[in-house]
C-alpha positions, -999 to +999 in steps of 0.1 A: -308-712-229-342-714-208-346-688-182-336-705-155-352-686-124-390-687-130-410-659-138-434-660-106-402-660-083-383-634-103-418-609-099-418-615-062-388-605-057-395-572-077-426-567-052-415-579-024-391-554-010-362-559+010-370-584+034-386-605+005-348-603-013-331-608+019-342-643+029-343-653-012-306-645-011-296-661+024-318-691+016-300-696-020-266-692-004-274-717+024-282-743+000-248-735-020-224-727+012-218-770+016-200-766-021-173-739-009-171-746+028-164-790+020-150-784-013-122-756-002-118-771+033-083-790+032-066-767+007-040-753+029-042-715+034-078-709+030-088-710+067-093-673+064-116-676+029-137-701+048-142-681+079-153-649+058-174-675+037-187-690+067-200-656+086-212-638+053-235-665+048-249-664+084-251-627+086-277-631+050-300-642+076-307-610+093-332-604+066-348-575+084-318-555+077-295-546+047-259-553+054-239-520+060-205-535+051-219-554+019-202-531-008-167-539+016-172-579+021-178-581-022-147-564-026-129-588-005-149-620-019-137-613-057-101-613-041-108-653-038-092-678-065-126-687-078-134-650-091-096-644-105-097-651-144-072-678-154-061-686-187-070-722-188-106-715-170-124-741-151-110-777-155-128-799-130-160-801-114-146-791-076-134-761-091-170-754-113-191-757-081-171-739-059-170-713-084-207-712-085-211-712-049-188-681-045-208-664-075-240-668-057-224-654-024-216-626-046-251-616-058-263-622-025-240-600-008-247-574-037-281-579-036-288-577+007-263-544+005-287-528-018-323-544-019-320-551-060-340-576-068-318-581-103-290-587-080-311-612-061-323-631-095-289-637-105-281-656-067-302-679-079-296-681-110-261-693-100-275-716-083-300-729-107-269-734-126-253-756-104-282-773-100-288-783-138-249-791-141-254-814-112-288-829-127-269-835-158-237-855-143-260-876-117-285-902-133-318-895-122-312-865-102-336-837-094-316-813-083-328-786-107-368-789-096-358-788-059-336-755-058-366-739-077-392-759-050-371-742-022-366-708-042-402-704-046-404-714-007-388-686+005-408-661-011-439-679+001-460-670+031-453-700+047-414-695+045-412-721+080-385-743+081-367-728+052-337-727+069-334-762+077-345-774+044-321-753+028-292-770+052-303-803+044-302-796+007-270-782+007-256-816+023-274-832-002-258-810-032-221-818-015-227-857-012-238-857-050-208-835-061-183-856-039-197-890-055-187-872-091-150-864-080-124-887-089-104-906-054 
């Protein structure tokens, strides 16, 4: 398999300290969050799972800071469904996106507890992932080439309007993944 999170990025993330890793992970989990949050958000008795999902991803954003409590709000991510190993594994796209977007929470929680860039690289890499498997099930899709656009974005100089672009993808990614489910 191709490395999927280029080179340049990966390096810059290496260099580029904290802060640098910070908004890489928060950025990458924006543009995933839409696959939890609308994917998860009428199974009954996840309210809580979306809340936690909801304010972890909104506290990556405070990339001047590490996250005190990052160690504490992984342990309590990897109680979710999505993380739990099941004998059958993953059956249906809903479940394989959601899955992905939960992973990539993961390394970005892991990754803005501890500044690790390795941590950071595999956040994206999740989703990269998601974004090949979703290039592959939509004709003519380029979901793949945007994610690593905005990836490289927000370890650019000129990081403006990342957030916004990153929303906008992620409502993108969700429309394209709910157009694959079955009614």
């Amino acid at each position: 398999m191709e490395k999927l999170v280029n080179g340049a990025v990966a390096e810059a993330l290496h260099e580029g300290g904290d802060e640098a890793i910070c908004l890489y992970v928060a950025a990458c989990t924006e543009r995933m969050a839409p696959l939890f949050i609308g994917l998860r958000a009428n199974l009954p008795g996840r309210e809580s799972d979306l809340a936690f999902f909801v304010e972890a991803v909104r506290d990556l954003w405070y990339a001047d800071r590490l996250l005190s409590d990052a160690a504490e709000r992984v342990r309590l991510l990897e109680q979710f469904p999505e993380l739990q190993p099941d004998e059958e594994g993953i059956t249906n796209p809903a479940d394989t996106y959601t899955f992905l977007a939960v992973l990539s929470l993961r390394y970005a929680l892991l990754a803005h507890g501890s500044g690790n860039a390795d941590e950071a690289v595999s956040c994206g890499h999740a989703a990269l992932t998601a974004m090949g498997m979703l290039d592959q099930n939509v004709a003519g899709a380029s979901f793949l080439a945007d994610e690593q656009r905005l990836q490289a974005l927000s370890l650019s100089s000129d990081a403006a309007g990342l957030w916004d672009a990153s929303v906008m993808a992620g409502r993108e990614r969700f429309r394209a993944v709910l157009g694959r489910l079955p009614r």
